[in-house]
DRENPABA-51896 format. One record per residue: residue number from 0; chain; x, y, z of N, C-alpha, C in turn. Coordinates in steps of 0.1 Angstrom, whole numbers. Each point is the difference from the previous one (the first is absolute). Example, Ala and Ser with C-alpha at 12.3 -4.5 7.8 and 13.67 -1.06 7.14 Angstrom:
# DRENPABA-51896
(atom 0, 'A', (132, -57, 78), (-9, 12, 0), (9, 12, 0))
(atom 1, 'A', (-4, 11, -7), (9, 11, 0), (-8, 11, 8))
This chain:
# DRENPABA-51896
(atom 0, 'A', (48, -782, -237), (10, -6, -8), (6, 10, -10))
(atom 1, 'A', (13, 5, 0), (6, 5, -13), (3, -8, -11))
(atom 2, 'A', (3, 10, -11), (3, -7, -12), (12, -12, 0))
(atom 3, 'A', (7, 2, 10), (11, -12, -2), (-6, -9, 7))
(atom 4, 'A', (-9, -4, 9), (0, -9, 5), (-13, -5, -6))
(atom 5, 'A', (-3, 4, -6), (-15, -7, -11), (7, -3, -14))
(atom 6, 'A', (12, 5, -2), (1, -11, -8), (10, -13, -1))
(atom 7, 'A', (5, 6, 18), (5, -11, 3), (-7, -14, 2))
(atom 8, 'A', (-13, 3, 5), (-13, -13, 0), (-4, -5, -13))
(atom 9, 'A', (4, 9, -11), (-6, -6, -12), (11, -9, -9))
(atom 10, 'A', (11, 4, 7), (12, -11, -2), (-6, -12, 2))
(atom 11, 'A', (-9, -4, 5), (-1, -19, 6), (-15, -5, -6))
(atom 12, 'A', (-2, 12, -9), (-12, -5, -8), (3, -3, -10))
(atom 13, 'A', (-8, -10, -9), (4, -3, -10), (-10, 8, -9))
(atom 14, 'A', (1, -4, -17), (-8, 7, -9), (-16, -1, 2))
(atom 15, 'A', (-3, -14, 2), (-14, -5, 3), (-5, 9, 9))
(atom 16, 'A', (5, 0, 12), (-6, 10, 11), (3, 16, -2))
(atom 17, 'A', (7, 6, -4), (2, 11, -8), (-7, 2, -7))
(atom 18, 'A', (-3, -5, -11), (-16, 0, -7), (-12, -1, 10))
(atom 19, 'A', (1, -9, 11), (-13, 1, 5), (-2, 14, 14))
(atom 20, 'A', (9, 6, -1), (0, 8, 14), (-2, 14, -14))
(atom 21, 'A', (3, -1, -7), (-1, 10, -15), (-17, -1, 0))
(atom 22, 'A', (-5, -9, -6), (-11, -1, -5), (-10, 4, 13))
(atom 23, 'A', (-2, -5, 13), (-3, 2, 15), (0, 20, -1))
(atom 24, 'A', (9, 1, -6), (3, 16, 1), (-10, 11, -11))
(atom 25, 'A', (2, -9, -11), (-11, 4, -8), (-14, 2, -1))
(atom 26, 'A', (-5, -14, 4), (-13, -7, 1), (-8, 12, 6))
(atom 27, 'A', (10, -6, 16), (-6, 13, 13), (2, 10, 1))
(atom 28, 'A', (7, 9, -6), (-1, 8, 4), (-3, 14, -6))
(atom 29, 'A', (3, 11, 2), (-8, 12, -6), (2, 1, -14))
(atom 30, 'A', (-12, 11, -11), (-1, 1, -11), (15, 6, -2))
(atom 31, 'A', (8, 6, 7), (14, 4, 0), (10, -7, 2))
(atom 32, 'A', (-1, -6, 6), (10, -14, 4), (5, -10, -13))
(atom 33, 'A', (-16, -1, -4), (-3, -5, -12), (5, 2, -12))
(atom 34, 'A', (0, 14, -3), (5, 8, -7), (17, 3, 0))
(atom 35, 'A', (2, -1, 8), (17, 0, 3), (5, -15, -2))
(atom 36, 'A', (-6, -6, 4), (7, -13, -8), (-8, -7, -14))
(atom 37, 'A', (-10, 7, -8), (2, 0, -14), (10, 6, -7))
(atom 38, 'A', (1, 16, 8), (10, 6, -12), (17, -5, 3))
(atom 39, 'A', (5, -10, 9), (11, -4, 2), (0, -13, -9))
(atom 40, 'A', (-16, -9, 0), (3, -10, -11), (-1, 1, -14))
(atom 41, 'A', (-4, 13, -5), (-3, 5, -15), (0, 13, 3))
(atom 42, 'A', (16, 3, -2), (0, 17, -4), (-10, 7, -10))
(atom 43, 'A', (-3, -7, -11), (-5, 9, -12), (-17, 3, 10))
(atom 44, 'A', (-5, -9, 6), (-11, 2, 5), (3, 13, 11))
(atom 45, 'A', (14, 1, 6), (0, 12, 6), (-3, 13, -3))
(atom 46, 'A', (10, 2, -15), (-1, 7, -9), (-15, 6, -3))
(atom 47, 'A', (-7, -10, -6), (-12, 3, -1), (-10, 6, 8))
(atom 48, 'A', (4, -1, 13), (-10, 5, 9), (8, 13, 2))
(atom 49, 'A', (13, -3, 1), (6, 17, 2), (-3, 9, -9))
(atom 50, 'A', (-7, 0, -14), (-4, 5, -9), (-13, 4, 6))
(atom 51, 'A', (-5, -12, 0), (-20, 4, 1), (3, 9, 14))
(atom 52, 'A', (1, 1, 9), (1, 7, 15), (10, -2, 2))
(atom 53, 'A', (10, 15, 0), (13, 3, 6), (-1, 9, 13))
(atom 54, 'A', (-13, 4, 4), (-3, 6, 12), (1, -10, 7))
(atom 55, 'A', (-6, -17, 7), (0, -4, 3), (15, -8, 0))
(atom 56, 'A', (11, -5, -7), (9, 1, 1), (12, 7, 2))
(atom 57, 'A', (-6, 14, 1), (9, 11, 11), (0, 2, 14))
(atom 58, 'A', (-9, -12, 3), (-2, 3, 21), (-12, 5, 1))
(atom 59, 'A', (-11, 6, -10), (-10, 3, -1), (-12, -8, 6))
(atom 60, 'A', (4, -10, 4), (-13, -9, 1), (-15, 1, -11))
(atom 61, 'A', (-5, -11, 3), (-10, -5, -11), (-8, 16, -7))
(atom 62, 'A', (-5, -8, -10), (0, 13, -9), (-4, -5, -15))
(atom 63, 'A', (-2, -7, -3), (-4, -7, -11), (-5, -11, -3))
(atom 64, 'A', (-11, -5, -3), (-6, -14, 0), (7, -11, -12))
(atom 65, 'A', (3, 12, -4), (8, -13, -12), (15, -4, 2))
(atom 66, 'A', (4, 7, 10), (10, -8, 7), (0, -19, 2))
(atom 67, 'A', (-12, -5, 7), (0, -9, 1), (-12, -8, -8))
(atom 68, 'A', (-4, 10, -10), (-12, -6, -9), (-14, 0, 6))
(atom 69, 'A', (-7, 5, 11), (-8, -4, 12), (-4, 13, -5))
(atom 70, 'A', (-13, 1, 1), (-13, 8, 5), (-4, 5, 13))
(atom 71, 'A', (-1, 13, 8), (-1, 3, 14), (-7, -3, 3))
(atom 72, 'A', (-5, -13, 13), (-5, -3, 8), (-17, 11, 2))
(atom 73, 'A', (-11, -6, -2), (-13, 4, 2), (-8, -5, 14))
(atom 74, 'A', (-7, 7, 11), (-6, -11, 8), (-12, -2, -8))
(atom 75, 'A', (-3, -13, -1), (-13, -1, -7), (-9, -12, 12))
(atom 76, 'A', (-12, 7, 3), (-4, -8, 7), (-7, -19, 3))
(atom 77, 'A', (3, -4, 6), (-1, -14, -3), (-17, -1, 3))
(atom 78, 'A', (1, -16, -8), (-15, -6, 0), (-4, -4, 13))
(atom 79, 'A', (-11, 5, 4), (-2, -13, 10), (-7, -15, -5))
């Protein structure tokens, strides 16, 4: 589907479902995904991360934990 014809489908949605096909998008999907539609609903929070890690918003991929506030993943082994 190109861009004219995706938003010719979103012509027949209303706001309710546009919010819910939004949120569907967020929920699921990647720590980036995620991230792209924070900094589209609160620029200043964009801002902010373009400060803290501008490597990673130059195409650089991940690169900073404080990007998303998160601590790097440890395996730690389970109980039996």
């Amino acid at each position: 589907m190109n861009r004219e014809n995706f938003f010719a489908k979103l012509l027949t949605f209303d706001e309710e479902r546009l919010k819910k096909a939004l949120w569907n998008l967020y929920w699921r999907g990647s720590v980036t995904i995620r991230e792209r539609i924070e900094a589209e609903v609160d620029p200043a929070e964009r801002d902010r991360r373009q400060r803290l890690c501008p490597m990673r918003w130059r195409g650089y991929g991940a690169g900073c934990a404080t990007i998303t506030g998160s601590v790097p993943s440890v395996n730690v082994p389970r109980r039996s």
